[in-house]
mmCIF file of the N, C-alpha and C atoms, coordinates in Angstrom:
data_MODEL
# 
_entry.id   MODEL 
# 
loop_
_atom_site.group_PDB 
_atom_site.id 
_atom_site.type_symbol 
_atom_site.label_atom_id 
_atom_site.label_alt_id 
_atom_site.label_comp_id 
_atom_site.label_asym_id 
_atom_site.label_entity_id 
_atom_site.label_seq_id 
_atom_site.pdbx_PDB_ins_code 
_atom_site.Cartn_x 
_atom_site.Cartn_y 
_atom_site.Cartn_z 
_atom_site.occupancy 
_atom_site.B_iso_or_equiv 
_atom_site.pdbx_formal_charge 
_atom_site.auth_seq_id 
_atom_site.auth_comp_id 
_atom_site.auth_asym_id 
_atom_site.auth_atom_id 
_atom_site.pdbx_PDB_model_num 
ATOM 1   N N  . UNK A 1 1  ? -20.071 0.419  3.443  1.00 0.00 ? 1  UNK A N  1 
ATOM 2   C CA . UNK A 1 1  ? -18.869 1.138  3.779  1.00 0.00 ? 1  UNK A CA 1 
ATOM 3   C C  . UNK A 1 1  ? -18.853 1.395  5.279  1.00 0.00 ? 1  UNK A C  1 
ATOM 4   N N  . UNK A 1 2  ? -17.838 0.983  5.886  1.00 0.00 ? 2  UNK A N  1 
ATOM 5   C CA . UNK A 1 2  ? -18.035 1.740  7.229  1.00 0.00 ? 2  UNK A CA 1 
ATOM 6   C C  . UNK A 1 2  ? -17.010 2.455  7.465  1.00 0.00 ? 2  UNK A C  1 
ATOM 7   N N  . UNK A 1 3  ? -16.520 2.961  8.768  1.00 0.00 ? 3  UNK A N  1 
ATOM 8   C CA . UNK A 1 3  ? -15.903 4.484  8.836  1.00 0.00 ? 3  UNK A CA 1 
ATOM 9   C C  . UNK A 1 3  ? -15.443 4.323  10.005 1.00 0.00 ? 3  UNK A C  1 
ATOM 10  N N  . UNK A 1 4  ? -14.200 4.342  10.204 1.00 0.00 ? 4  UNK A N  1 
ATOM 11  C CA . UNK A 1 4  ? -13.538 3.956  11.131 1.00 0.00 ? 4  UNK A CA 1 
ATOM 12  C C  . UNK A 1 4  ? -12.963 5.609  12.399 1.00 0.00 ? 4  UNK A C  1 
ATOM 13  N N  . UNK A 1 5  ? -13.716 6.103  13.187 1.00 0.00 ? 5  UNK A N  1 
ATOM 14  C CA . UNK A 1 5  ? -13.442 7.073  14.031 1.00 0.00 ? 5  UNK A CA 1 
ATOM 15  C C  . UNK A 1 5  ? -12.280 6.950  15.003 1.00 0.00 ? 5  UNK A C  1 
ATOM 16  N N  . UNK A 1 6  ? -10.995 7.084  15.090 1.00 0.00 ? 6  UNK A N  1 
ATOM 17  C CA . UNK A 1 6  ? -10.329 6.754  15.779 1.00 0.00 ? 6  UNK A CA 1 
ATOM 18  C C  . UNK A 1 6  ? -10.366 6.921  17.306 1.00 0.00 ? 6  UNK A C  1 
ATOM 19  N N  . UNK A 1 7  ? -10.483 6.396  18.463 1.00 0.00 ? 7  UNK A N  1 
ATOM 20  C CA . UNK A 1 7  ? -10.980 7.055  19.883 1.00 0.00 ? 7  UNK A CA 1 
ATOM 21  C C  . UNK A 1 7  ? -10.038 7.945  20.011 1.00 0.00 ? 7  UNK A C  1 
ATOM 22  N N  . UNK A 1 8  ? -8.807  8.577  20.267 1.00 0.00 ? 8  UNK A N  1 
ATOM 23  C CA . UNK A 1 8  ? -8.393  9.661  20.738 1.00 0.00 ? 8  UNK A CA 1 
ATOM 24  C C  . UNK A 1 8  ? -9.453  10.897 19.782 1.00 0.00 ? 8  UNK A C  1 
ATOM 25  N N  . UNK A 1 9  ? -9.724  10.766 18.848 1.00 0.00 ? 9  UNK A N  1 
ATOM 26  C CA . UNK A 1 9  ? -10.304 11.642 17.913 1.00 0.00 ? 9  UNK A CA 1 
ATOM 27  C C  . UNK A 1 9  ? -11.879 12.042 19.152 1.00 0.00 ? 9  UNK A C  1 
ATOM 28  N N  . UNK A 1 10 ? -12.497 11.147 19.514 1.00 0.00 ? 10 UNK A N  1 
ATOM 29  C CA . UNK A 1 10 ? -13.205 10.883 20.174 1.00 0.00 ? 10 UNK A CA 1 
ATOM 30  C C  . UNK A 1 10 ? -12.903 11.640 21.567 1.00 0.00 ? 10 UNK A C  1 
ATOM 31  N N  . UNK A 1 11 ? -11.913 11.456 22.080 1.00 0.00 ? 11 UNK A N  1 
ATOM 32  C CA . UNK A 1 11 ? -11.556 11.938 23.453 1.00 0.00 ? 11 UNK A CA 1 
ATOM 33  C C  . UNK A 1 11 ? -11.295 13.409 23.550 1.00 0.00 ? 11 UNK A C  1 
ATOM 34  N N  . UNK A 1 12 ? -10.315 13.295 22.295 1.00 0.00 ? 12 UNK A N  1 
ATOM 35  C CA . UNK A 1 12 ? -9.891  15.183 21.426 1.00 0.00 ? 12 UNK A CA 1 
ATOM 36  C C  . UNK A 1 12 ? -11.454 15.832 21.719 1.00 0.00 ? 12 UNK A C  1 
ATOM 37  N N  . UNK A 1 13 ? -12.228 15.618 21.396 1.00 0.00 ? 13 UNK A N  1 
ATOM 38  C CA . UNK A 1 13 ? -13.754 15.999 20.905 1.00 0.00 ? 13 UNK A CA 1 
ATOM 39  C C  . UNK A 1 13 ? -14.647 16.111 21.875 1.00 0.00 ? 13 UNK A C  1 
ATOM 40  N N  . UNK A 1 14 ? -14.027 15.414 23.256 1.00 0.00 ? 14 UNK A N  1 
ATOM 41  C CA . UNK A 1 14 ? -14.495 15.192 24.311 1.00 0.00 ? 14 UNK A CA 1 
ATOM 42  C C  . UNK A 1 14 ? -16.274 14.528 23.578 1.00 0.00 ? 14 UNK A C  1 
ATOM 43  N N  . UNK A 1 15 ? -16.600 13.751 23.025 1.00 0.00 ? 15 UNK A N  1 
ATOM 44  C CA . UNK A 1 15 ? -18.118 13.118 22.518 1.00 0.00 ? 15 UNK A CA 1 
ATOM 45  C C  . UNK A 1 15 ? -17.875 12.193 22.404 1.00 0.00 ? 15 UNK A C  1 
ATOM 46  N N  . UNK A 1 16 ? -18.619 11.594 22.819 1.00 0.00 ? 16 UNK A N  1 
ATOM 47  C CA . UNK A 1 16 ? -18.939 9.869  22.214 1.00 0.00 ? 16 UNK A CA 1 
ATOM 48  C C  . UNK A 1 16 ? -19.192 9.646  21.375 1.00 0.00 ? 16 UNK A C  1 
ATOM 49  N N  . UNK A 1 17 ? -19.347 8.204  20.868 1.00 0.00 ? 17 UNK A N  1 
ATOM 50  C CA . UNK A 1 17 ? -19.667 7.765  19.467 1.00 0.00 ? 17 UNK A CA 1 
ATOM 51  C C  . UNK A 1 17 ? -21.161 8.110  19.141 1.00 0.00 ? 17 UNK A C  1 
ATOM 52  N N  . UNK A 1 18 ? -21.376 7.692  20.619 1.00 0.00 ? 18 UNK A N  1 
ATOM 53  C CA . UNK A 1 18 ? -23.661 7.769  19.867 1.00 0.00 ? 18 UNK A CA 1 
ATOM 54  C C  . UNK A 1 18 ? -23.417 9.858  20.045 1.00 0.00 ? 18 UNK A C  1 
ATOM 55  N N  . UNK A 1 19 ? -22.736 10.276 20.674 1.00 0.00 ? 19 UNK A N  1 
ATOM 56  C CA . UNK A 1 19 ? -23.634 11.941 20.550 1.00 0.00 ? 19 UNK A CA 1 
ATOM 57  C C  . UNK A 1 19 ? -22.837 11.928 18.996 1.00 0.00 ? 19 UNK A C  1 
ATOM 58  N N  . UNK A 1 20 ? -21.715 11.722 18.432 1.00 0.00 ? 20 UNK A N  1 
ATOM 59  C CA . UNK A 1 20 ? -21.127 11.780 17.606 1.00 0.00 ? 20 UNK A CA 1 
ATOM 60  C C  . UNK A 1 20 ? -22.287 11.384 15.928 1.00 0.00 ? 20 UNK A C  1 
ATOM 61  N N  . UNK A 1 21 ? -22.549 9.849  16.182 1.00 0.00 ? 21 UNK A N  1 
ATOM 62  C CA . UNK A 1 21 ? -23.756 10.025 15.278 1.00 0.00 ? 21 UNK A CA 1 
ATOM 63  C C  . UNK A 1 21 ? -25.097 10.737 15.497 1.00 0.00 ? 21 UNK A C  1 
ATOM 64  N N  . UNK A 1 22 ? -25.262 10.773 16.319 1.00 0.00 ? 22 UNK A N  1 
ATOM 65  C CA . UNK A 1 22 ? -26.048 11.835 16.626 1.00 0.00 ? 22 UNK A CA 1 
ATOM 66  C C  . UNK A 1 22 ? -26.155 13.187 15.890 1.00 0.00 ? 22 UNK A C  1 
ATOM 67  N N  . UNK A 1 23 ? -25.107 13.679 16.103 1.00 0.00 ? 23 UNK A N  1 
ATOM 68  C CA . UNK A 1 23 ? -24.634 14.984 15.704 1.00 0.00 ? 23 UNK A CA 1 
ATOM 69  C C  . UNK A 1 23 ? -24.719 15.513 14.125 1.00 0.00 ? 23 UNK A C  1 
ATOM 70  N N  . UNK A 1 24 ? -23.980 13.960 13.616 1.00 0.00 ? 24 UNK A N  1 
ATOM 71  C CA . UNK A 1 24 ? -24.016 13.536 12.089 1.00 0.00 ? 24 UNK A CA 1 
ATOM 72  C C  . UNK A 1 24 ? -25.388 13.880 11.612 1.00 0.00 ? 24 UNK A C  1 
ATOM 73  N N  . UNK A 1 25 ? -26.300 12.836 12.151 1.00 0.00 ? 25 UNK A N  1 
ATOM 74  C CA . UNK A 1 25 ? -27.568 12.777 11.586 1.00 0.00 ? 25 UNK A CA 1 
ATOM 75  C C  . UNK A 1 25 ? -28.082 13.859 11.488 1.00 0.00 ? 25 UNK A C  1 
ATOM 76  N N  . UNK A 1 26 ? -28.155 14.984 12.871 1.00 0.00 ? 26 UNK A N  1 
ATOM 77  C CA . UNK A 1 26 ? -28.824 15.852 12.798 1.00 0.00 ? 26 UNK A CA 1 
ATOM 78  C C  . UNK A 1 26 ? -28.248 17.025 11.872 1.00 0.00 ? 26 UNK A C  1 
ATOM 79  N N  . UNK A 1 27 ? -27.462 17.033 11.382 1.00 0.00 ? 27 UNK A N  1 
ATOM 80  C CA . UNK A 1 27 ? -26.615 17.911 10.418 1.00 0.00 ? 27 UNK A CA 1 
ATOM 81  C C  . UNK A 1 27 ? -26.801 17.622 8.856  1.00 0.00 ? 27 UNK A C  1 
ATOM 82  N N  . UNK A 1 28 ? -26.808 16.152 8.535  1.00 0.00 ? 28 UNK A N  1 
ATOM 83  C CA . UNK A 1 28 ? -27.396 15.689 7.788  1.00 0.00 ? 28 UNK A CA 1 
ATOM 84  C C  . UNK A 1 28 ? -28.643 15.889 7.404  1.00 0.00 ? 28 UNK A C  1 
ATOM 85  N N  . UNK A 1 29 ? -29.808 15.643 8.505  1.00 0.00 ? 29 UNK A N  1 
ATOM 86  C CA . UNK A 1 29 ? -31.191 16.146 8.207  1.00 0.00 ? 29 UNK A CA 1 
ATOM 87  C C  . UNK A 1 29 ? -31.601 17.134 7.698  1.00 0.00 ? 29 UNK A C  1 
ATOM 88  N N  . UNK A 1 30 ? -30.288 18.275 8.520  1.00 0.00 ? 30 UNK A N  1 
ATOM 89  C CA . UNK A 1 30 ? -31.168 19.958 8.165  1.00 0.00 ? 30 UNK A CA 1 
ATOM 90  C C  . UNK A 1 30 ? -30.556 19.788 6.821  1.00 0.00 ? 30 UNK A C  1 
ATOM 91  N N  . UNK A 1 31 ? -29.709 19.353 6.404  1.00 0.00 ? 31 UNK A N  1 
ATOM 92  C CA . UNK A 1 31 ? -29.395 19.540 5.144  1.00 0.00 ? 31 UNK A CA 1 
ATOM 93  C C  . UNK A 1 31 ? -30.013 18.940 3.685  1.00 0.00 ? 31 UNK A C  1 
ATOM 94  N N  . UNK A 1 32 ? -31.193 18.304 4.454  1.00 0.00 ? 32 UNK A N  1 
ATOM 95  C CA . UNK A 1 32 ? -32.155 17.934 3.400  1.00 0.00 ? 32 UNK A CA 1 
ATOM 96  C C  . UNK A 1 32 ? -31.411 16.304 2.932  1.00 0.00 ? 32 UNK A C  1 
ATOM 97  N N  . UNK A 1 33 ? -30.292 15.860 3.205  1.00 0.00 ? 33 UNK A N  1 
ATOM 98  C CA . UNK A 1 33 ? -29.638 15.151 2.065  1.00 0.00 ? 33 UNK A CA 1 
ATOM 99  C C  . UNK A 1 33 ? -29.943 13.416 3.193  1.00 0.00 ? 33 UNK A C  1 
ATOM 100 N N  . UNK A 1 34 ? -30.597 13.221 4.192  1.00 0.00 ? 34 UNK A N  1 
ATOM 101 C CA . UNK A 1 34 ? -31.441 12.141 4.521  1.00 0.00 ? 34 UNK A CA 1 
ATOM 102 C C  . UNK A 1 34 ? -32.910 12.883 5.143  1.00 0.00 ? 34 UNK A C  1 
ATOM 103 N N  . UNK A 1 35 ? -34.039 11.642 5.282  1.00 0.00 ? 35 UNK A N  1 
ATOM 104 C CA . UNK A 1 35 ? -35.489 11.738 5.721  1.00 0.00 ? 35 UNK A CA 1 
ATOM 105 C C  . UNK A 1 35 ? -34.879 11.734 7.515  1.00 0.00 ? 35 UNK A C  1 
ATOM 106 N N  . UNK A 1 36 ? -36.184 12.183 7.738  1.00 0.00 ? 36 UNK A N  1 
ATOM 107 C CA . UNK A 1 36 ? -36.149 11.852 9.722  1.00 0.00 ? 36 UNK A CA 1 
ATOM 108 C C  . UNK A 1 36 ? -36.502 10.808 9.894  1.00 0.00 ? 36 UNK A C  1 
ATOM 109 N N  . UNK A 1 37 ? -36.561 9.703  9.109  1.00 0.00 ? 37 UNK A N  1 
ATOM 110 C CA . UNK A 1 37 ? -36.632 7.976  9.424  1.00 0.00 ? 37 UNK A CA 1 
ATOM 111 C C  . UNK A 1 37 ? -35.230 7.658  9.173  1.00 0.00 ? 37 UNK A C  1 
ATOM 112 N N  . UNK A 1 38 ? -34.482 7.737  8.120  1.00 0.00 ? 38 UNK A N  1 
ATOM 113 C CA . UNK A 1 38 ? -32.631 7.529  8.113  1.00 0.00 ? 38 UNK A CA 1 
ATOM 114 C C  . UNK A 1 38 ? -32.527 8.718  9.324  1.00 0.00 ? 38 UNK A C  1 
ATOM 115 N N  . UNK A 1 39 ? -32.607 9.177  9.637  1.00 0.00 ? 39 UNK A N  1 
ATOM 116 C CA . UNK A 1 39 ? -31.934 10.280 10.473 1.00 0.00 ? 39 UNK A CA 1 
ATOM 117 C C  . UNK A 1 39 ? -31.672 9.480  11.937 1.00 0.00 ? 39 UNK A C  1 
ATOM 118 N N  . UNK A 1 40 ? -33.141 9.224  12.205 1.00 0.00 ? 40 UNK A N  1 
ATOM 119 C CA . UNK A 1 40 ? -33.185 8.491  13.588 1.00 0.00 ? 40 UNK A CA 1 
ATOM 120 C C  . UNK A 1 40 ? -32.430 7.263  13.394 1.00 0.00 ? 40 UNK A C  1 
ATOM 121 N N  . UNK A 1 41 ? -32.864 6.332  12.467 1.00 0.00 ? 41 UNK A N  1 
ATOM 122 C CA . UNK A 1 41 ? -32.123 5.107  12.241 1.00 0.00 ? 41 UNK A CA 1 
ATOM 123 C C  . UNK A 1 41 ? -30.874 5.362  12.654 1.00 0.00 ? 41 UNK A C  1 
ATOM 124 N N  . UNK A 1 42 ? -30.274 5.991  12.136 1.00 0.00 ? 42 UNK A N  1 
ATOM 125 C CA . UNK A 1 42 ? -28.203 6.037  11.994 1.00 0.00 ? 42 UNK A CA 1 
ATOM 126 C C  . UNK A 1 42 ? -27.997 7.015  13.461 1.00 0.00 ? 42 UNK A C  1 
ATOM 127 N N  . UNK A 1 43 ? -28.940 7.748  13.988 1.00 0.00 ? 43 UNK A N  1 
ATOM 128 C CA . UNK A 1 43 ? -28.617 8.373  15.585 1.00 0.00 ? 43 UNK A CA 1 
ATOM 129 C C  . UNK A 1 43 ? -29.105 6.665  16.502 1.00 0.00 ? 43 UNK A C  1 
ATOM 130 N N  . UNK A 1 44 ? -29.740 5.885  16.138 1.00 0.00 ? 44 UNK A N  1 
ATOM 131 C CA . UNK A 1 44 ? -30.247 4.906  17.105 1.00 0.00 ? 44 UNK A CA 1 
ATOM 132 C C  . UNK A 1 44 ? -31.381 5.033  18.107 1.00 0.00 ? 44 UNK A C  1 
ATOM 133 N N  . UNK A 1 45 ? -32.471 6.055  17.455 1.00 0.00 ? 45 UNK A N  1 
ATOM 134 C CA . UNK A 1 45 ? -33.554 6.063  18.375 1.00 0.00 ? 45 UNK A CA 1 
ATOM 135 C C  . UNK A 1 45 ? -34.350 6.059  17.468 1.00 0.00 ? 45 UNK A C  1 
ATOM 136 N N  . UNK A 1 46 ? -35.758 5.932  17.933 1.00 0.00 ? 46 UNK A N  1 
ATOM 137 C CA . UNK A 1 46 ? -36.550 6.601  16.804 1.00 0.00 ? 46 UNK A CA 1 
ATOM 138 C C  . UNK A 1 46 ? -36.915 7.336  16.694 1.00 0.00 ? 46 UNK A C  1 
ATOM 139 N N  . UNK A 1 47 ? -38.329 7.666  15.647 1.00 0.00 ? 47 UNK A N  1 
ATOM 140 C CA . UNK A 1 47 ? -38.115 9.077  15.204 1.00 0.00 ? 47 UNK A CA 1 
ATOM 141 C C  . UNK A 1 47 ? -38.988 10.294 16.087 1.00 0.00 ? 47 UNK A C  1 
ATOM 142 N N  . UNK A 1 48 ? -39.525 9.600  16.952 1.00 0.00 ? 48 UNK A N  1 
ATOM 143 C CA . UNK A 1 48 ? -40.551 10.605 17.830 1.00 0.00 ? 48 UNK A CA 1 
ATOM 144 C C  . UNK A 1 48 ? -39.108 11.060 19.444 1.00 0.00 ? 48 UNK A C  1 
ATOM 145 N N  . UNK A 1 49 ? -37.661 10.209 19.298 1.00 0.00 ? 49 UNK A N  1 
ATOM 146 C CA . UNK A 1 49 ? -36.819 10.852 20.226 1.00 0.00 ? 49 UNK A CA 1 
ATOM 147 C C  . UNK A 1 49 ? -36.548 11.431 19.459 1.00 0.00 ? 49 UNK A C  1 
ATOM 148 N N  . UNK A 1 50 ? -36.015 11.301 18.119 1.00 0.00 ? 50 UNK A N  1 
ATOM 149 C CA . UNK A 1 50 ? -35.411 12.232 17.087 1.00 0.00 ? 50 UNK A CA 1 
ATOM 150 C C  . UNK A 1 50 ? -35.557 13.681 17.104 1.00 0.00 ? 50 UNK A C  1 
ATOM 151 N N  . UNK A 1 51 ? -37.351 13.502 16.715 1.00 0.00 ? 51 UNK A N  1 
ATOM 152 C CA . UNK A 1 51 ? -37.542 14.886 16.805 1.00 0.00 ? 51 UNK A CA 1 
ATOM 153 C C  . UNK A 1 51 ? -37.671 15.884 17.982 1.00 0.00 ? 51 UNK A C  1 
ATOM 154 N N  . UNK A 1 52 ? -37.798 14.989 19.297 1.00 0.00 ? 52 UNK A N  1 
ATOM 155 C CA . UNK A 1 52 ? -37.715 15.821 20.265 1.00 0.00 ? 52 UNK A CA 1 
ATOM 156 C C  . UNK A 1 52 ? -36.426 16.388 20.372 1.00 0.00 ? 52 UNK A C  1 
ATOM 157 N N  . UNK A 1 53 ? -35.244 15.667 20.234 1.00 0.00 ? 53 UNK A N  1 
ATOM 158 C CA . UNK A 1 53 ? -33.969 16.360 20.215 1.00 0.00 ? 53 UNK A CA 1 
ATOM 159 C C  . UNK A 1 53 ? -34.164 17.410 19.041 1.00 0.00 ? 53 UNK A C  1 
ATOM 160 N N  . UNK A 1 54 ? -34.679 17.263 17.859 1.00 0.00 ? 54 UNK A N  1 
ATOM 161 C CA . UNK A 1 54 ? -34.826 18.575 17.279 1.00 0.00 ? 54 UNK A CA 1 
ATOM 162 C C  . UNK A 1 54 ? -35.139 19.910 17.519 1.00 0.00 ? 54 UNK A C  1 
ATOM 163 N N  . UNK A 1 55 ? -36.655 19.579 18.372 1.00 0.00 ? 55 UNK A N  1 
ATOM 164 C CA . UNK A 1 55 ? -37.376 19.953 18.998 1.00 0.00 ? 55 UNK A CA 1 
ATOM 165 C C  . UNK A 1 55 ? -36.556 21.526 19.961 1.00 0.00 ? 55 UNK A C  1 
ATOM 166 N N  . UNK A 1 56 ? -35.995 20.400 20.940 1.00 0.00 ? 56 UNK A N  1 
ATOM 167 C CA . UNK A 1 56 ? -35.316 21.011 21.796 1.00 0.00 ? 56 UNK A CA 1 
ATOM 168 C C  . UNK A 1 56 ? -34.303 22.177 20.878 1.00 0.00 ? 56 UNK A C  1 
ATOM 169 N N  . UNK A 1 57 ? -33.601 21.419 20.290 1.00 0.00 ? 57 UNK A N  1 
ATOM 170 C CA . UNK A 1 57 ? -32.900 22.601 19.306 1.00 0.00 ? 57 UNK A CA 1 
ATOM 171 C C  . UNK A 1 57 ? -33.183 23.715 18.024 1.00 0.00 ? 57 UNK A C  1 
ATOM 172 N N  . UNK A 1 58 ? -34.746 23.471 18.314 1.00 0.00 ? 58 UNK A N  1 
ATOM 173 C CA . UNK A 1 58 ? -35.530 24.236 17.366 1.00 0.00 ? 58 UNK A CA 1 
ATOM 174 C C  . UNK A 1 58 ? -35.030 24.262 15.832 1.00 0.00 ? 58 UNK A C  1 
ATOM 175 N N  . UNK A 1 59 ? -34.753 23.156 15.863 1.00 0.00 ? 59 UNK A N  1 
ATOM 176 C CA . UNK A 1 59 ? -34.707 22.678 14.278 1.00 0.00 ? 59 UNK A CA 1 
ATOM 177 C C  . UNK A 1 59 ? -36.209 22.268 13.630 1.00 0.00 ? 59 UNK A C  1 
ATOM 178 N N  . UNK A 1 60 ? -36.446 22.744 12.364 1.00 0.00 ? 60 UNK A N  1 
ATOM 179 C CA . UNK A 1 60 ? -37.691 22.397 11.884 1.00 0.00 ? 60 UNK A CA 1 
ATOM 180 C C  . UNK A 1 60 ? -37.939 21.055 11.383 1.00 0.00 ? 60 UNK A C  1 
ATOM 181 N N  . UNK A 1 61 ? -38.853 19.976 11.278 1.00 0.00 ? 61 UNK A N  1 
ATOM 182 C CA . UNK A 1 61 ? -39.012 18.972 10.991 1.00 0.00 ? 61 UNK A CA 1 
ATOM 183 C C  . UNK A 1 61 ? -39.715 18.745 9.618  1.00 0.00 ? 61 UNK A C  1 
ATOM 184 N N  . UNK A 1 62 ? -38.988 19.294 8.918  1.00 0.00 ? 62 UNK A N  1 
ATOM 185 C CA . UNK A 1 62 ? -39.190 19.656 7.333  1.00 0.00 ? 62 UNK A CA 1 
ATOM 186 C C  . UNK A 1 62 ? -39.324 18.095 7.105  1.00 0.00 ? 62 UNK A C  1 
ATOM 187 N N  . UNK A 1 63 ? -40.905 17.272 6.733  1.00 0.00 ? 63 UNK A N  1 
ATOM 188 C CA . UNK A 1 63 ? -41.087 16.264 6.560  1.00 0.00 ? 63 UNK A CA 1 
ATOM 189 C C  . UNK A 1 63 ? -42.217 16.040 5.399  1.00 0.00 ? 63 UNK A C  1 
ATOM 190 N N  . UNK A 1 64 ? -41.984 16.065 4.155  1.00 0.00 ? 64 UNK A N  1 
ATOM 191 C CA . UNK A 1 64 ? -43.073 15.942 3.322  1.00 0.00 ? 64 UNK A CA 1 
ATOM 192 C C  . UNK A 1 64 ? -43.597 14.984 2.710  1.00 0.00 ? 64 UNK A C  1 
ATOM 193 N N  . UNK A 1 65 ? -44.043 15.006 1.469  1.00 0.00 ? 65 UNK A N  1 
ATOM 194 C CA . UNK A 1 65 ? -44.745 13.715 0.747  1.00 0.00 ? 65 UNK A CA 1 
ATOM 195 C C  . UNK A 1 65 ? -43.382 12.467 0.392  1.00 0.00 ? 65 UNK A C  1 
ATOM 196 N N  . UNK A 1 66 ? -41.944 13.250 -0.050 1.00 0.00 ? 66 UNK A N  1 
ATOM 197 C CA . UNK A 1 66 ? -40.952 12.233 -0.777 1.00 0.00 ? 66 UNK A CA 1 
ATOM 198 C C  . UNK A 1 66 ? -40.361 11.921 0.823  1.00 0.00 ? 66 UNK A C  1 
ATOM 199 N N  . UNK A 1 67 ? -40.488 12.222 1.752  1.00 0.00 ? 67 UNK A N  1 
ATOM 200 C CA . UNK A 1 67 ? -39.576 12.148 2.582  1.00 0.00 ? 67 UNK A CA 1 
ATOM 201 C C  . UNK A 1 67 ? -40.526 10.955 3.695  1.00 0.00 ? 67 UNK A C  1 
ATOM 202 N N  . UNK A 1 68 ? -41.738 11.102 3.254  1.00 0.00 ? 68 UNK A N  1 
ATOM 203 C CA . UNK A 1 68 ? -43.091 9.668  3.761  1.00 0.00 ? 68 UNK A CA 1 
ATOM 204 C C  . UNK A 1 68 ? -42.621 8.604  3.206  1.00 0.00 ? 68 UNK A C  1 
ATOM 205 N N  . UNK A 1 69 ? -42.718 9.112  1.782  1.00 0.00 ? 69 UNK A N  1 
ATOM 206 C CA . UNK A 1 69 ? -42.290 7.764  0.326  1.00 0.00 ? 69 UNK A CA 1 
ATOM 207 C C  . UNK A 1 69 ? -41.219 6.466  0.832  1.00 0.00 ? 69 UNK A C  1 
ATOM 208 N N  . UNK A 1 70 ? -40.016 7.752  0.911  1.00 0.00 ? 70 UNK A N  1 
ATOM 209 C CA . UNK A 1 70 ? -39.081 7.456  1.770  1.00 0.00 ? 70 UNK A CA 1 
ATOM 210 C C  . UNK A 1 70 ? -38.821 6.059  2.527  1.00 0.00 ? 70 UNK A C  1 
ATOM 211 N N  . UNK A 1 71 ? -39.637 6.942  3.487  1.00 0.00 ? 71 UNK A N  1 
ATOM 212 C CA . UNK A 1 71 ? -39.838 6.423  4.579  1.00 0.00 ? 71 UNK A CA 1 
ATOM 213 C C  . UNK A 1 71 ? -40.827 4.699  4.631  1.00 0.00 ? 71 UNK A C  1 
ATOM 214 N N  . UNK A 1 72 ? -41.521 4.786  3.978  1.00 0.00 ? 72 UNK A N  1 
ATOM 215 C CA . UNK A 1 72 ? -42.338 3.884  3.318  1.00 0.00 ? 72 UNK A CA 1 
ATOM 216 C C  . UNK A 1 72 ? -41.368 2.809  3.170  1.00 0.00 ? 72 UNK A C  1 
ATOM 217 N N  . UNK A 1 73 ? -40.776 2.912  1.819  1.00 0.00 ? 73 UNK A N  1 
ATOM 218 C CA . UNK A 1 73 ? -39.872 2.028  1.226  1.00 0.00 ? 73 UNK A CA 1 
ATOM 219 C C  . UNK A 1 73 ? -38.843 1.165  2.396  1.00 0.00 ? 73 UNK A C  1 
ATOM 220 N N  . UNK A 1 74 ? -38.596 2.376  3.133  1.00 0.00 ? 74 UNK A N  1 
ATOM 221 C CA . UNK A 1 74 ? -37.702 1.549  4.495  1.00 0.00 ? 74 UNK A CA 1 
ATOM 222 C C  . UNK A 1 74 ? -38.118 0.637  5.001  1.00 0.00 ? 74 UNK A C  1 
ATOM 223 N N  . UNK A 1 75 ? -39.252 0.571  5.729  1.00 0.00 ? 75 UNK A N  1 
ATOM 224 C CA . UNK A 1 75 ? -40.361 0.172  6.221  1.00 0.00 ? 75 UNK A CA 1 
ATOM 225 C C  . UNK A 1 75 ? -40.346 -1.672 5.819  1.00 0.00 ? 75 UNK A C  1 
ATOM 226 N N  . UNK A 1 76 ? -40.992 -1.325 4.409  1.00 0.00 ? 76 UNK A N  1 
ATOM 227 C CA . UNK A 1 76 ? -41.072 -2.549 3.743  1.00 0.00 ? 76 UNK A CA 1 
ATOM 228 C C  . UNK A 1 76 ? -39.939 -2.882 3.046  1.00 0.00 ? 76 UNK A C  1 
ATOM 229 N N  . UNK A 1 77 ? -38.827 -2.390 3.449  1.00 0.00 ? 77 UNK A N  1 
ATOM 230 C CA . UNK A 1 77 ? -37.719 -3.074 2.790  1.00 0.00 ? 77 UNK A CA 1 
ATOM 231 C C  . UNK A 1 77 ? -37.034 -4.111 4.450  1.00 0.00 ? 77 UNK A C  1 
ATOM 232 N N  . UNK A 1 78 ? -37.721 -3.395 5.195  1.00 0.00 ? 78 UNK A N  1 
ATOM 233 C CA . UNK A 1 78 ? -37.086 -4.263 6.681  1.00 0.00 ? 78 UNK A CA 1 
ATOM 234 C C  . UNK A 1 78 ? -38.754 -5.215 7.094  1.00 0.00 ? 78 UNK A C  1 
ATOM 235 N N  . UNK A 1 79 ? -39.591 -5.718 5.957  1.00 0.00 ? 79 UNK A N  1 
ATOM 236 C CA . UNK A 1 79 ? -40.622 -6.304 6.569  1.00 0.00 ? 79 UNK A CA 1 
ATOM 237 C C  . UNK A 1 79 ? -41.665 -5.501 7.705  1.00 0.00 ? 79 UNK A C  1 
ATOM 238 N N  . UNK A 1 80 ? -41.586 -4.262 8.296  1.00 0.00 ? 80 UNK A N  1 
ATOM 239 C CA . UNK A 1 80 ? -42.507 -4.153 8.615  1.00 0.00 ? 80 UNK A CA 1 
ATOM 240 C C  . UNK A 1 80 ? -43.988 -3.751 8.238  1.00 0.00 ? 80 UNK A C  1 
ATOM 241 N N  . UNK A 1 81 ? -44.656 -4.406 8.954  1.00 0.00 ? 81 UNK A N  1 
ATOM 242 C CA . UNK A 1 81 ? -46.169 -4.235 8.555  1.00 0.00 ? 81 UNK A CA 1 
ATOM 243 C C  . UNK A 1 81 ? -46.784 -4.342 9.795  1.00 0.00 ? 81 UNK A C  1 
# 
């Protein structure tokens, strides 16, 4: 599915597209409903910028055993090893 943001919406908002997913992700995260491996993925960094932007915003990096699993599965679903 993709999702079409219209740019004046963008300009209205004064944000760009990347702070825009950005923003997503990190809203998403605290909300438990993606891992901080999708999180970074869909912001476009990885996950050690990820969490520093968390970091900075003193968001907690609530990262446990299902959210490794997770993370795992990604991993080897894109071949890395």
């Amino acid at each position: 599915m993709g999702l079409i943001i219209p740019d004046e919406f963008l300009q209205t908002a004064h944000i760009s597209e990347a702070d825009l997913k950005l923003e997503i992700a990190i809203v998403l995260f605290q909300q438990e409903k993606i891992t901080l491996g999708t999180a970074s993925q869909f912001a476009g960094m990885n996950q050690l910028q990820f969490q520093r932007i968390l970091g900075r915003r003193q968001i907690p990096s609530h990262y446990g055993v299902e959210e490794f699993q997770q993370d795992l599965k990604t991993l080897e679903a894109n071949n890395w090893r």
